[in-house]
C-alpha positions, -999 to +999 in steps of 0.1 A: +315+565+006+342+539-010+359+575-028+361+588+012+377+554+022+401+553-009+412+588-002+418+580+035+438+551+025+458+564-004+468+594+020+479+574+041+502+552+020+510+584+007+522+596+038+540+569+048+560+566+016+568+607+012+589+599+048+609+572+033+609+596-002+597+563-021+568+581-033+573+570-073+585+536-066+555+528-046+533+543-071+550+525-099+543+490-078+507+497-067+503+507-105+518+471-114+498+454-083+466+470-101+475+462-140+478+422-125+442+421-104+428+439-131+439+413-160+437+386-135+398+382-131+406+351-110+432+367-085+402+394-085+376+373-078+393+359-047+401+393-032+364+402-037+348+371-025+337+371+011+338+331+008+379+333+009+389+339+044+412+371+048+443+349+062+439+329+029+437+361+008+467+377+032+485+339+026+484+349-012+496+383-010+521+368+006+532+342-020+524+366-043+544+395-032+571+387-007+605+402-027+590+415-052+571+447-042+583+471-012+574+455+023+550+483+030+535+486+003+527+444+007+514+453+045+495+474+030+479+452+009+474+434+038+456+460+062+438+463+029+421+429+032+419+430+068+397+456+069+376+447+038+392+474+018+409+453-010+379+462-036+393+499-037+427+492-044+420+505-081+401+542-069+430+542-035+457+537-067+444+568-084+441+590-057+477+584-046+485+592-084+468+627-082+492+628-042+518+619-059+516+648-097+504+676-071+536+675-053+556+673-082+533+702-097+521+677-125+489+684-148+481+647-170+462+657-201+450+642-232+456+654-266+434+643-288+439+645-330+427+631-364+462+613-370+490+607-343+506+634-334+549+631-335+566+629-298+582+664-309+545+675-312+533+666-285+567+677-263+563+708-279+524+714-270+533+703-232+561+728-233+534+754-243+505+746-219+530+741-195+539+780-196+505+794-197+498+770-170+526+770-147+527+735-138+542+702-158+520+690-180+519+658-197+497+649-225+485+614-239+480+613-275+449+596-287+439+592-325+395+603-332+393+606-369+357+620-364+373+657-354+384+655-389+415+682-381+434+701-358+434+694-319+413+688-288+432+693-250+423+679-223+437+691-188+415+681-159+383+707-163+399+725-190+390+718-230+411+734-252+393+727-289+410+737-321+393+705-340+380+713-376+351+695-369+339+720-339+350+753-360+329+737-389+296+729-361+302+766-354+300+782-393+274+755-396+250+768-364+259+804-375+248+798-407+213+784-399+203+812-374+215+837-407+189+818-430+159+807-404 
């Protein structure tokens, strides 16, 4: 039910900030408004505590906020505790993150390798997928010594695996049906 809410509310900032075409700044401050409730257990705790009134918690999104984020966005916030909403600001931030890469035809991805992979490699690998795909793909490098070699992609529901240690599971379970 709170993914149904989050949606609803994430299309609707959405909305409201594809008319003004502030789309990426928005995103960019409800990324930043995120990163600080999530490191900030104490500023979470208030939002989430039904002890704090909502003009106290709507006080301190206003000495929080005021200048620094866009006004709608900070209204937002606002309707957000009003309603009793504030707890999915995290799950309404990533929907309006998949809004936002479907209009601009952008696949996120995870590359994942034995040892770090060079920005050129990792350019050059989006530039790949990115044709066989036809969208933009961007990938995130992250390190798993345990494939031993080679890559694992991630795009969404696709898994692309070219790690050493799945070709070396496959010659291993080939190999044992051969001698059993």
């Amino acid at each position: 039910m709170i993914d149904v809410i989050a949606n609803r509310y994430a299309e609707a900032l959405f909305q409201l900030s594809e008319e003004e075409n502030i789309s990426k700044e928005i995103y960019s401050e409800l990324h930043d408004v995120v990163q600080l409730v999530k490191e900030n257990k104490d500023l979470d705790n208030v939002f989430k505590s039904p002890l704090v009134a909502k003009n106290e918690k709507i006080d301190l999104i206003e000495a929080l906020f005021n200048g620094k984020i866009n006004n709608n966005l900070k209204n937002f916030l606002k309707i957000l505790v009003e309603k009793g909403r504030i707890s999915s600001l995290q799950s309404i931030e990533l929907t309006f993150k998949e809004l936002l890469n479907e209009k601009h035809n952008i696949l996120e991805g995870t590359v994942i390798s034995a040892v770090a992979l060079t920005a050129e490699k990792v350019k050059e690998l989006e530039e790949t997928l990115s044709k066989k795909y036809n969208k933009n793909i961007t990938l995130e490098n992250k390190v798993d010594k345990s494939i031993l070699g080679g890559v694992l992609v991630r795009l969404g529901n696709i898994q692309i695996d070219g790690s050493i240690k799945t070709r070396l599971d496959n010659i291993k379970d080939q190999l044992s049906q051969v001698i059993s």
